[in-house]
GUNU-829356 format. One record per atom (N, C-alpha, C): residue number from 1; x, z negated, y negated; atom name. Coordinates in pm, whole numbers. Each point is the difference from the previous one (the first is absolute). Layout:
BEGIN
PT:seq:px:pz:py:atom
PT:NUM:X:Z:Y:CA
...
//
This chain:
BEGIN
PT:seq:px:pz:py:atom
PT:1:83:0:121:N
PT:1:-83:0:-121:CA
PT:1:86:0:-125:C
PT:2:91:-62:-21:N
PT:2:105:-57:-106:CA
PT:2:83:141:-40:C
PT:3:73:46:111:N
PT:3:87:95:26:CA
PT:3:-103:116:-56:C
PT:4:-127:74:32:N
PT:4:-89:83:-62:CA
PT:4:2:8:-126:C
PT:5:-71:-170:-58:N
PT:5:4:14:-105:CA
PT:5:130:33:-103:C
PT:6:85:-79:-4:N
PT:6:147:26:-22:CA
PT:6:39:188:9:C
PT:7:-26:39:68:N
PT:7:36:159:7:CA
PT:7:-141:65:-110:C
PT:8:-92:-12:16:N
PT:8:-98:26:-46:CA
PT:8:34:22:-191:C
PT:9:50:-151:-62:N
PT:9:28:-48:-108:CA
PT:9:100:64:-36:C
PT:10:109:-11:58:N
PT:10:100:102:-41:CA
PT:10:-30:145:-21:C
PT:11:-73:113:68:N
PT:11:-60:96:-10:CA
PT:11:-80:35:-137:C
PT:12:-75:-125:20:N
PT:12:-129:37:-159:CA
PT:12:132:-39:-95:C
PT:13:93:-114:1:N
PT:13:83:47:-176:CA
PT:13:37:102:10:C
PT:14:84:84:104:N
PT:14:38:75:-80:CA
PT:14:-60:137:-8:C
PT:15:-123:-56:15:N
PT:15:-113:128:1:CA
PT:15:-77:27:-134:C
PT:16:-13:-109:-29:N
PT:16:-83:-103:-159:CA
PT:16:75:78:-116:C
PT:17:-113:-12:-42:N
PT:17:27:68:-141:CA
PT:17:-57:138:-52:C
PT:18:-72:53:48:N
PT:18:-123:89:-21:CA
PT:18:-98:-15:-19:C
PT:19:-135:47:-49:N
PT:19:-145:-17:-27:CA
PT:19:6:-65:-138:C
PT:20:-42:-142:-50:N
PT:20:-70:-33:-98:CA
PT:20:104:-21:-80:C
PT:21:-31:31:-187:N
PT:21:90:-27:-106:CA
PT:21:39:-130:75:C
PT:22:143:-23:-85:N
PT:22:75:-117:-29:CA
PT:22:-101:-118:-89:C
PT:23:-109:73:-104:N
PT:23:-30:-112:-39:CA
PT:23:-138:-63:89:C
PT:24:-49:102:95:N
PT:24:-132:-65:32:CA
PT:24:34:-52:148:C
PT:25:196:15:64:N
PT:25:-15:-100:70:CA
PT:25:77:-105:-83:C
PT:26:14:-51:-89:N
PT:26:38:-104:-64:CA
PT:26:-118:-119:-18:C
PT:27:-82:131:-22:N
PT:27:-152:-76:-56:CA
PT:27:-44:-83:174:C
PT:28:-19:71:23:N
PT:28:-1:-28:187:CA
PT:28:39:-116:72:C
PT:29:170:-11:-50:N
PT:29:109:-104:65:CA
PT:29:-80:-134:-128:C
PT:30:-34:26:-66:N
PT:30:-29:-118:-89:CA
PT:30:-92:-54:44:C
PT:31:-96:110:19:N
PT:31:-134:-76:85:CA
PT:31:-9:-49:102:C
PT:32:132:-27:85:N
PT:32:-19:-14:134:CA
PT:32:76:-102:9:C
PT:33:72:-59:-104:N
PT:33:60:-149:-85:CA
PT:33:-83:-68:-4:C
PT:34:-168:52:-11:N
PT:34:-88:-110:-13:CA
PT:34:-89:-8:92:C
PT:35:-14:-142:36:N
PT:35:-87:4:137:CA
PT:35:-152:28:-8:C
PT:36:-27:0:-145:N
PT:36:-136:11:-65:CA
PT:36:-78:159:5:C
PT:37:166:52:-28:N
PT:37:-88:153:-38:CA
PT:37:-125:75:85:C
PT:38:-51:56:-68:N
PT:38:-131:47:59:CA
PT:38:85:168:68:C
PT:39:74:-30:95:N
PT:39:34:71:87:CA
PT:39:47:6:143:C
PT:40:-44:75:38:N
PT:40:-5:11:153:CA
PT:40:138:61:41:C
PT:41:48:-160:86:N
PT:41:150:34:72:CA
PT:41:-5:-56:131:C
PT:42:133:66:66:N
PT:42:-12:-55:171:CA
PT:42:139:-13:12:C
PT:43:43:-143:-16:N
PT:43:158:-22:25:CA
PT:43:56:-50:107:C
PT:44:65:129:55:N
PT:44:75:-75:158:CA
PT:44:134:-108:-33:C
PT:45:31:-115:21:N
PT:45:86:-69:-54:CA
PT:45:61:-71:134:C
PT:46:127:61:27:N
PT:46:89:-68:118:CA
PT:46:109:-90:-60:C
PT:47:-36:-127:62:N
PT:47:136:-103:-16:CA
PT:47:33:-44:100:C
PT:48:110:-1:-28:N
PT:48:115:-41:115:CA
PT:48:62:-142:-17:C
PT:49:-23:-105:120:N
PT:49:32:-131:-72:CA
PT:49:138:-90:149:C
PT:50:91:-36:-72:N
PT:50:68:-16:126:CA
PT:50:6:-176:5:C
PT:51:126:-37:110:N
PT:51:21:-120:-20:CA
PT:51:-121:-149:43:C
PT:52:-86:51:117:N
PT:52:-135:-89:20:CA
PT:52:31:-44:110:C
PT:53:-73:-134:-9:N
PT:53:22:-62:133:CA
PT:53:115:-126:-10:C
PT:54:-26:-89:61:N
PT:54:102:-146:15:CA
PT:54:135:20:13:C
PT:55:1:152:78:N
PT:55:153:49:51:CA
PT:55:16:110:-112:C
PT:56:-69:45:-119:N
PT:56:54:100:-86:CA
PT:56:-42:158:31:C
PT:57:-55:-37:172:N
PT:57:57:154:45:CA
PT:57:-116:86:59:C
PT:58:-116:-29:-87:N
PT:58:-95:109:2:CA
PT:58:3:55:-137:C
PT:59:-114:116:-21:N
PT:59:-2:115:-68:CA
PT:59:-107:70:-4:C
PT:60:-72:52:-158:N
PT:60:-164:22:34:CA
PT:60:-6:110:-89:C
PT:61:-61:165:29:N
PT:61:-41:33:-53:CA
PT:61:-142:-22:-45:C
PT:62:-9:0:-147:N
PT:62:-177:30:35:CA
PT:62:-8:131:-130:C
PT:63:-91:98:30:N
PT:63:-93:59:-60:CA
PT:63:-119:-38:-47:C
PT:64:-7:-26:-124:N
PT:64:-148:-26:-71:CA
PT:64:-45:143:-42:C
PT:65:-149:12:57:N
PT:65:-50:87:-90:CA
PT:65:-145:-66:-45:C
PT:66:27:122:-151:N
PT:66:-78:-154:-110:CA
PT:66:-75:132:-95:C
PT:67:-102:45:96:N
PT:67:-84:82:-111:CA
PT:67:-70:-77:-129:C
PT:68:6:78:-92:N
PT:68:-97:-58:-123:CA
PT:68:-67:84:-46:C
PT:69:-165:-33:8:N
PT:69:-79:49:-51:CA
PT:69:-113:-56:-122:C
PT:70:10:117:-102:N
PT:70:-99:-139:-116:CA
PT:70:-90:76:-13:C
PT:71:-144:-78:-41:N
PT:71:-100:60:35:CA
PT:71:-44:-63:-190:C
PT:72:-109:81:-26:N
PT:72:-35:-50:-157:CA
PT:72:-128:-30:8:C
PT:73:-32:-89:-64:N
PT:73:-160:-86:-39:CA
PT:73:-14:-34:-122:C
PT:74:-58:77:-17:N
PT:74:-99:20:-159:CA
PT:74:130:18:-89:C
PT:75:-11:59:-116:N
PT:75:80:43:-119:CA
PT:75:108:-60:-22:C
PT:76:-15:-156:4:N
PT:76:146:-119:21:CA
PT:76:87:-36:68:C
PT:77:-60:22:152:N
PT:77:60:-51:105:CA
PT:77:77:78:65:C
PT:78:105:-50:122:N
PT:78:21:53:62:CA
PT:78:17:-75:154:C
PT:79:-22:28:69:N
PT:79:59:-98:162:CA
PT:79:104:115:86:C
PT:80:88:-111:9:N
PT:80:104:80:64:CA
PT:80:54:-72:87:C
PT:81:-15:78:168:N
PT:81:40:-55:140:CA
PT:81:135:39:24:C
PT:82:80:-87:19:N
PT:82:156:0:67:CA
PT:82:-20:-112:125:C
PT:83:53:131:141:N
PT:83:23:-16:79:CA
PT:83:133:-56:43:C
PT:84:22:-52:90:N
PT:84:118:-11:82:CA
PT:84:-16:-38:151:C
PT:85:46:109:68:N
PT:85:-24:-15:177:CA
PT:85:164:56:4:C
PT:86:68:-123:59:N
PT:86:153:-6:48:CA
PT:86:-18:48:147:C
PT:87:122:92:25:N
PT:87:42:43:103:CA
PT:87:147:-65:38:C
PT:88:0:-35:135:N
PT:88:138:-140:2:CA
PT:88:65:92:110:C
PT:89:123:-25:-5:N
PT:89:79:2:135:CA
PT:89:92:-84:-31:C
PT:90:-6:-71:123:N
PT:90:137:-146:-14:CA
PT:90:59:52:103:C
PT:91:144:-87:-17:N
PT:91:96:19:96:CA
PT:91:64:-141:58:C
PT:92:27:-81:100:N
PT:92:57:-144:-4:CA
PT:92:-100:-95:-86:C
PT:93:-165:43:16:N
PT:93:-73:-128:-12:CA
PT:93:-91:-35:40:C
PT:94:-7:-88:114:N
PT:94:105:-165:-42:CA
PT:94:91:69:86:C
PT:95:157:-108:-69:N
PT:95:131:23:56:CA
PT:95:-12:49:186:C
PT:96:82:62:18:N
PT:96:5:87:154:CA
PT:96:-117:131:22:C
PT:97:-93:-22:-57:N
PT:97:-142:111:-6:CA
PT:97:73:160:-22:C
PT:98:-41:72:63:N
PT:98:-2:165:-44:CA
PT:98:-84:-21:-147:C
PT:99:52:166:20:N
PT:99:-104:58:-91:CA
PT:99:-117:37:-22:C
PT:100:-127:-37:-67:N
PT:100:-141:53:-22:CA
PT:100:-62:10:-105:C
PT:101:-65:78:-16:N
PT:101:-89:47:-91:CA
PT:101:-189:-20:-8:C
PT:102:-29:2:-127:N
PT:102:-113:-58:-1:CA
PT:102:-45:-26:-188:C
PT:103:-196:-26:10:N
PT:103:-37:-13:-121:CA
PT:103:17:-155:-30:C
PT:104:6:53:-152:N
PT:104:-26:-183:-48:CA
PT:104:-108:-16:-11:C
PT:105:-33:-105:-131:N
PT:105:-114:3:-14:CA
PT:105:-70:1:-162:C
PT:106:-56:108:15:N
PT:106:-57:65:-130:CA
PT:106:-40:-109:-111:C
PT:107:80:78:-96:N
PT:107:-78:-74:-167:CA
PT:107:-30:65:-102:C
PT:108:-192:-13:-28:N
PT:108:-90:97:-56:CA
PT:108:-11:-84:-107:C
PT:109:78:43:-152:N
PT:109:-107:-29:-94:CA
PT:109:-23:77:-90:C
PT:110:-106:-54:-54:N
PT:110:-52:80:-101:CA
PT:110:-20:-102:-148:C
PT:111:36:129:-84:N
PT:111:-7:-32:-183:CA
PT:111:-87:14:-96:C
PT:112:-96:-71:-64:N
PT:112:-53:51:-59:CA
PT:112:73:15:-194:C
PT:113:19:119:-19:N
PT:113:72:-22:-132:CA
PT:113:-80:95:-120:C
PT:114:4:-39:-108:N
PT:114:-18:108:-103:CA
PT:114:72:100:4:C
PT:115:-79:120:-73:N
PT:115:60:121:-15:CA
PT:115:94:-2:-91:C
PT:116:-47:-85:-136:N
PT:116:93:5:-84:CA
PT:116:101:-118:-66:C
PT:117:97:29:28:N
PT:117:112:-128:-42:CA
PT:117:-67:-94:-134:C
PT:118:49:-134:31:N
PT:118:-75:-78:-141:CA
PT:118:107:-15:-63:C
PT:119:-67:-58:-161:N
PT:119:56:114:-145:CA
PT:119:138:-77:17:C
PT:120:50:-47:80:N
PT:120:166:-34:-16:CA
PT:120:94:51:94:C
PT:121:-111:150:49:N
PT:121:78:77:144:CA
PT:121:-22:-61:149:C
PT:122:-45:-75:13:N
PT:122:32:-109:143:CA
PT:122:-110:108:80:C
PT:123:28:26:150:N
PT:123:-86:48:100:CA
PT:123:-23:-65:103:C
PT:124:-119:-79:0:N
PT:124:-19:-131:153:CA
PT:124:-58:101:48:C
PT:125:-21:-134:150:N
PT:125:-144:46:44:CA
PT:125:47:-139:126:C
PT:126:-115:-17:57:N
PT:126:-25:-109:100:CA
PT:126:-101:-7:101:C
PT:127:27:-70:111:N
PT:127:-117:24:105:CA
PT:127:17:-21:105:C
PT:128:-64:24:77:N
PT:128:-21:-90:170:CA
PT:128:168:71:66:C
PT:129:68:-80:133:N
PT:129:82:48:75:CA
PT:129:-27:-65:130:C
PT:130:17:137:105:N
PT:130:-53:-89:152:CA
PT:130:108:81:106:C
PT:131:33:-137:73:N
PT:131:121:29:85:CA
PT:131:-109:26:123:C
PT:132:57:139:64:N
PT:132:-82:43:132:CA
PT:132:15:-18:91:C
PT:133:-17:-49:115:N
PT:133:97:-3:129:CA
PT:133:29:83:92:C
PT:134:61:109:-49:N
PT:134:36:76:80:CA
PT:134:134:51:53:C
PT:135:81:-127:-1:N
PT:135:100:-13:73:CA
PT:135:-23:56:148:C
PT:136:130:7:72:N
PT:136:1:37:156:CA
PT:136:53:-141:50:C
PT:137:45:-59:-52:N
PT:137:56:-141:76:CA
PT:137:65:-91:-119:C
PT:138:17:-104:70:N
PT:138:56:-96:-66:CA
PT:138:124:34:-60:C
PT:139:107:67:36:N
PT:139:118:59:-14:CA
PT:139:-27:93:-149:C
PT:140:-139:34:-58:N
PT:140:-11:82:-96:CA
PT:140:-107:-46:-89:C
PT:141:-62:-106:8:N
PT:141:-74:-81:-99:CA
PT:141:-77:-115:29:C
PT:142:-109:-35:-83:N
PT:142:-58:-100:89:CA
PT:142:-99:-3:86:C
PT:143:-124:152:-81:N
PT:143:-55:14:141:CA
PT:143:-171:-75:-92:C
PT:144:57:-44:-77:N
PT:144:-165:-91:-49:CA
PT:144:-51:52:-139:C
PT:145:-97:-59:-36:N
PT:145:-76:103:-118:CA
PT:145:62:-81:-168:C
PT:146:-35:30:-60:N
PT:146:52:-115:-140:CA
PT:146:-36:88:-111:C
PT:147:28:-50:-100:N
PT:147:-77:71:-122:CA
PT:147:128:-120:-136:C
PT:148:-75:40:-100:N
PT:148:0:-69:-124:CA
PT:148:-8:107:-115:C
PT:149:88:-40:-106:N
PT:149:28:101:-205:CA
PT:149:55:50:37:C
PT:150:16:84:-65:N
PT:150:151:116:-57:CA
PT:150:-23:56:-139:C
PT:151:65:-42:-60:N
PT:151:8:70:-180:CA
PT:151:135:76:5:C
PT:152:3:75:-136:N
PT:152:111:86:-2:CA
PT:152:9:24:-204:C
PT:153:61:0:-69:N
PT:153:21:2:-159:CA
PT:153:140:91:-21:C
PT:154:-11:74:-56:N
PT:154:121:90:-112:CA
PT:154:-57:81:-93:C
PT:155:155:33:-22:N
PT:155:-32:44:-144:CA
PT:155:111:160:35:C
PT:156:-46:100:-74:N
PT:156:97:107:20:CA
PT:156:19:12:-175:C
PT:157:148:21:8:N
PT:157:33:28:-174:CA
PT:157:126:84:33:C
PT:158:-22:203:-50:N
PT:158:85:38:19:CA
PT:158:47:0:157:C
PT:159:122:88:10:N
PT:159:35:-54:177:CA
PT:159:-18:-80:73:C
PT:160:-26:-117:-45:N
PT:160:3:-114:31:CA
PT:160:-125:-88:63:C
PT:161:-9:-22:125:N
PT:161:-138:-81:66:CA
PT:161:72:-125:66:C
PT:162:-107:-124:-46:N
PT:162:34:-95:48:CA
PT:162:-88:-102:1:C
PT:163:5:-70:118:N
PT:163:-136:-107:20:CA
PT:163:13:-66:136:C
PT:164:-107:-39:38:N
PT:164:30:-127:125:CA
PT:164:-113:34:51:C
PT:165:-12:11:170:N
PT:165:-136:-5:83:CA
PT:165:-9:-127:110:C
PT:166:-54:-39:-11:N
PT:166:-11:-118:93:CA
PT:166:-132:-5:84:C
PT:167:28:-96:122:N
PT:167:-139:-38:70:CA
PT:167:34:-163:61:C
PT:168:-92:-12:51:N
PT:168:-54:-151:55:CA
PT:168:-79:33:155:C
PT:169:38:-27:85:N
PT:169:-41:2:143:CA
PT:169:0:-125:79:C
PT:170:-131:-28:47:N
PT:170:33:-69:141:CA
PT:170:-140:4:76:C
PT:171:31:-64:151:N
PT:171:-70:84:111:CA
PT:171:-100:-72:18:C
PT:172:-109:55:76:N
PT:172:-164:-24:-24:CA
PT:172:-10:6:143:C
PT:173:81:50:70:N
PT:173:-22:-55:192:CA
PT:173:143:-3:57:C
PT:174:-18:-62:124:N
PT:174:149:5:59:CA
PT:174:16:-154:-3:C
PT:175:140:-26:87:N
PT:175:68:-100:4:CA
PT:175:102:-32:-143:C
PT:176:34:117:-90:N
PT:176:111:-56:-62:CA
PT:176:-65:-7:-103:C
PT:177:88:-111:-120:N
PT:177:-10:-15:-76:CA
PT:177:91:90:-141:C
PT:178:-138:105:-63:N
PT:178:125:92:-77:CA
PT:178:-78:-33:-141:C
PT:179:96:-20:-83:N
PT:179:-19:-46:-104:CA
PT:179:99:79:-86:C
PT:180:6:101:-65:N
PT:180:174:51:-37:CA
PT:180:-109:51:-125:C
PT:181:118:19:-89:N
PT:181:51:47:-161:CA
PT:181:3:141:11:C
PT:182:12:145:-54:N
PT:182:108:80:-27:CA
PT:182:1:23:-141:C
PT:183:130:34:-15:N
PT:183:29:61:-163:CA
PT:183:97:88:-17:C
PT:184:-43:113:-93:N
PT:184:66:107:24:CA
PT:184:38:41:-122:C
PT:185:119:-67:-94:N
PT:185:-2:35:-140:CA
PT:185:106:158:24:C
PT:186:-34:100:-116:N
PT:186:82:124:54:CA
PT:186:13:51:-153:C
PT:187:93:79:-27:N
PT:187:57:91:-124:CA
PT:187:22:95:31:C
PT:188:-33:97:-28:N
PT:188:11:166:-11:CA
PT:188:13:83:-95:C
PT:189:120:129:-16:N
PT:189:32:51:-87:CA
PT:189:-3:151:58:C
PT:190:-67:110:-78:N
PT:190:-89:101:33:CA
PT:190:98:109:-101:C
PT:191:90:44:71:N
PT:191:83:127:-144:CA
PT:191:-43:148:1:C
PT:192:-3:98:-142:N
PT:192:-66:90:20:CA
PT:192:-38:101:110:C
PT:193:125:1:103:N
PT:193:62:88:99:CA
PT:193:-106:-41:89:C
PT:194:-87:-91:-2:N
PT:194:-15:-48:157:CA
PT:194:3:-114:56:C
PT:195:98:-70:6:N
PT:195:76:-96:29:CA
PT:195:-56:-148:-14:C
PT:196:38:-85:129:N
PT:196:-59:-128:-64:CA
PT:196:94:-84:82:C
PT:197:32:-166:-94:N
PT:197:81:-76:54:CA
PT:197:-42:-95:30:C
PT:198:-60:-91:71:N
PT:198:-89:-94:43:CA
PT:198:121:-122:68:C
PT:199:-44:-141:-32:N
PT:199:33:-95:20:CA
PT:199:-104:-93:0:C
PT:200:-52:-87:121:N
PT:200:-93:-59:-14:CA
PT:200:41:-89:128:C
PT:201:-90:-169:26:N
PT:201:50:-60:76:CA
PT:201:-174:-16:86:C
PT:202:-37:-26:111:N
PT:202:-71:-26:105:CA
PT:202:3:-152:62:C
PT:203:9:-45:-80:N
PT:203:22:-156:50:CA
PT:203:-191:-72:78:C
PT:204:53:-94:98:N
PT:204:-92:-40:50:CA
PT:204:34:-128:61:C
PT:205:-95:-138:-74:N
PT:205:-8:-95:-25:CA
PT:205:-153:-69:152:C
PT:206:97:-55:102:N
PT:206:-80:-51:74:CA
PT:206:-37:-165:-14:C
PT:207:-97:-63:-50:N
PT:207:-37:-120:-43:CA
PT:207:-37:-47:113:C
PT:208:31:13:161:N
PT:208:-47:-57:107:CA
PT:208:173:-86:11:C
PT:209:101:139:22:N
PT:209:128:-71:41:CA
PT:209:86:21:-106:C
PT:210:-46:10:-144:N
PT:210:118:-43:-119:CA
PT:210:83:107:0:C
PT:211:-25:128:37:N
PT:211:119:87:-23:CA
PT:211:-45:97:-47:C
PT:212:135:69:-54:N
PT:212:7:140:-74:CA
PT:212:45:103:42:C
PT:213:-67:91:8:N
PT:213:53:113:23:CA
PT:213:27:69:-96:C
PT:214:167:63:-62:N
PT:214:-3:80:-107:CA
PT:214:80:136:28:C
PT:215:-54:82:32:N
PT:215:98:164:26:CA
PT:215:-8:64:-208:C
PT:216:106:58:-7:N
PT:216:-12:38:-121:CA
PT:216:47:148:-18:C
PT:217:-124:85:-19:N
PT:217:52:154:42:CA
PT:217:71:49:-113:C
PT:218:36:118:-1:N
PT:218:54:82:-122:CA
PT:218:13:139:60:C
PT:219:-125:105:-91:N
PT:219:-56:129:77:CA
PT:219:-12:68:-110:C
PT:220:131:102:52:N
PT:220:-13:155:-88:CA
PT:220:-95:108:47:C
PT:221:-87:56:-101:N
PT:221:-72:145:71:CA
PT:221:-37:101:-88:C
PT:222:-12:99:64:N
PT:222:-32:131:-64:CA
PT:222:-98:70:31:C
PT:223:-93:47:-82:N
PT:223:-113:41:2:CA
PT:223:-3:178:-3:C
PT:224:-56:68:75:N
PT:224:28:148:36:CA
PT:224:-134:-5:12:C
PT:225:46:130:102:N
PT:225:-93:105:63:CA
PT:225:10:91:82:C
PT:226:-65:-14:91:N
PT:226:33:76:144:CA
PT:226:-163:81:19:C
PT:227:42:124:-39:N
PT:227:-129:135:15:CA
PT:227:-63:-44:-137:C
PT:228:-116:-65:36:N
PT:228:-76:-26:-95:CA
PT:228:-40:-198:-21:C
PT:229:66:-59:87:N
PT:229:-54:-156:34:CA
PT:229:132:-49:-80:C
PT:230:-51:-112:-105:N
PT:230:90:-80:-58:CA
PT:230:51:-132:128:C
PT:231:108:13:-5:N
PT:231:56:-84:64:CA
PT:231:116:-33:-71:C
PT:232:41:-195:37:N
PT:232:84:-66:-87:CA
PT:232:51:-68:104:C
PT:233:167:6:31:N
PT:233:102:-35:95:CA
PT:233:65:-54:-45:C
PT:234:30:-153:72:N
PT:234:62:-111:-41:CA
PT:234:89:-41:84:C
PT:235:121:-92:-37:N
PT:235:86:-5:77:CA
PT:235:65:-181:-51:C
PT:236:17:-71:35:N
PT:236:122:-92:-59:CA
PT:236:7:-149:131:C
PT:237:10:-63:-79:N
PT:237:128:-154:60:CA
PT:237:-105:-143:-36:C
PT:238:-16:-75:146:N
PT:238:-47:-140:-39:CA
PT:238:71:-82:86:C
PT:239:-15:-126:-78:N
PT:239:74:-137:-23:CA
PT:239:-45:-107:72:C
PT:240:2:-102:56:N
PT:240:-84:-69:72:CA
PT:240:77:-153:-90:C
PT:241:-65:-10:-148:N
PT:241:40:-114:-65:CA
PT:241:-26:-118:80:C
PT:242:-97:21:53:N
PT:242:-52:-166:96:CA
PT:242:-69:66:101:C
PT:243:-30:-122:109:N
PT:243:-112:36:119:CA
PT:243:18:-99:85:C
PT:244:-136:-17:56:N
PT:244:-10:-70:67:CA
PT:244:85:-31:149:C
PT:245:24:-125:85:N
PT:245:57:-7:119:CA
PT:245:-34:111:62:C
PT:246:142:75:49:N
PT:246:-61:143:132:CA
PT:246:-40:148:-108:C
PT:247:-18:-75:-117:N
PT:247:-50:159:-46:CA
PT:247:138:53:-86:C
PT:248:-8:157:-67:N
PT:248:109:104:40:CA
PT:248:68:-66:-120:C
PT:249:125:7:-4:N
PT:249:124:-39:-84:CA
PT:249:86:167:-35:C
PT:250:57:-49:-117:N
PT:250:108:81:-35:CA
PT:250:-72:110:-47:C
PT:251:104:104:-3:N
PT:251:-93:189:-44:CA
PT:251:-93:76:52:C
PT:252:-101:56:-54:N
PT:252:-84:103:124:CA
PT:252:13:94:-72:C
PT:253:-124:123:20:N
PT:253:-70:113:-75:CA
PT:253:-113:3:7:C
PT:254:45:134:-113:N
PT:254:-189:19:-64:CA
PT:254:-5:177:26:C
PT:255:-93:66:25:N
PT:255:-30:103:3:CA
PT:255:-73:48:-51:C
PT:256:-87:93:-102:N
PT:256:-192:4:-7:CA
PT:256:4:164:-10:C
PT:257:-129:36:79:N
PT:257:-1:160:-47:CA
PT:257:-193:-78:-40:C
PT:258:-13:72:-115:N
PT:258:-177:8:-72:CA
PT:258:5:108:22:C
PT:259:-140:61:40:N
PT:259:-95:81:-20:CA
PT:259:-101:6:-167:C
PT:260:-33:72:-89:N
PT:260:-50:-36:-120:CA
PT:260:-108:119:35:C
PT:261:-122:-51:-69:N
PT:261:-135:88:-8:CA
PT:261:-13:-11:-123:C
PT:262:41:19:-112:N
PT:262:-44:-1:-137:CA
PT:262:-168:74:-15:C
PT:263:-56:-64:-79:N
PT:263:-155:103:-38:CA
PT:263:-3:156:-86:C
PT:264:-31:59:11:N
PT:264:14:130:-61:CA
PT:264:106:125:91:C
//
């Protein structure tokens, strides 16, 4: 799967760079900085996380794919669904285990936000989030249902997008007790060519066993076009500032190929 994609990515750069002006994929890469925009994207996002396990010596891909679709209600509004259904393959977990593959378990929420930024620029929106259980095993999630918030606030000025998305989860059946945080503060810089430089952290705060999880990405991409479909290919480097006992230490990766449906 990894190896595909990887050949795949290399192919579209140096294929990229035909179809739409420079400025309307600029306009594009900006919009896709914001988790709000009233546009329809489908982002395949592979990370690579090493260093897991008591002995160090497992290793996990996962693939998220994280369609977003926003739908509009009445003249003001907008609701906008972001998906995420992880695709896993571990290697050495738990310590001595082969390798397997398998789903996690899905997280649906949805936003309700204004259309139009309020008069000091800011773009929210807020609303229900529900963890699905559709894990394959314990080895890939928990398997139980859960819910809670998720808000999201920025501001775009010039190249420049920046803001924080967060949620609140915990579980409504099952044996465990999940109670966790996330927060996702991120900065993005959008240059005429295309181009975008993204730095943002994924941290996740479990209030059952006191720990943190902090990976801290940093993702370059470029926004093209292949025939006629906007597509935006990403590439860069994450950090594993903190984490919990057993979970991944040291360097991983980041991968993303989007799909973009702009309207018109």
């Amino acid at each position: 799967m990894s190896r595909s994609l990887f050949v795949a990515l290399a192919v579209s750069f140096a294929a990229a760079g035909g179809g739409a002006s420079a400025q309307s994929a600029s306009d594009l890469a900006k919009k896709l900085s914001n988790p709000l925009a009233a546009l329809v994207s489908v982002p395949f996002q592979l990370n690579y996380d090493d260093n897991i396990g008591p002995d160090d010596g497992g290793s996990r891909w996962t693939l998220n794919l994280q369609p977003v679709f926003p739908f509009s209600i009445g003249e003001d509004w907008n609701l906008i669904s972001r998906t995420i259904l992880p695709v896993v393959s571990i290697d050495g977990i738990p310590p001595g285990a082969g390798s397997d593959l398998g789903f996690g378990d899905t997280v649906q929420s949805f936003f309700f936000s204004p259309k139009a930024p309020t008069a000091g620029g800011w773009i929210w929106g807020v609303g229900p989030v529900l963890l699905l259980p559709t894990s394959s095993g314990s080895s890939f999630g928990l398997g139980e249902w859960g819910g809670g918030v998720t808000g999201v606030a920025l501001r775009q000025q010039g190249p420049w997008t920046y803001g924080a998305l967060g949620n609140h989860i915990v579980n409504f059946t099952g044996d465990t007790d999940l109670n966790q945080t996330f927060l996702q503060p991120f900065v993005s810089y959008t240059t005429p060519t295309a181009w975008s430089f993204t730095l943002n952290s994924e941290s996740t705060y479990d209030w059952e066993a006191e720990d943190w999880s902090v990976p801290i990405n940093a993702l370059v991409s470029k926004m093209a076009t292949v025939g006629s479909q906007p597509v935006s290919f990403g590439a860069g480097a994450r950090y594993w500032a903190d984490s919990t006992p057993g979970g991944p230490e040291g360097w991983g990766a980041r991968f993303v190929v989007t799909l973009l449906f702009p309207k018109g």
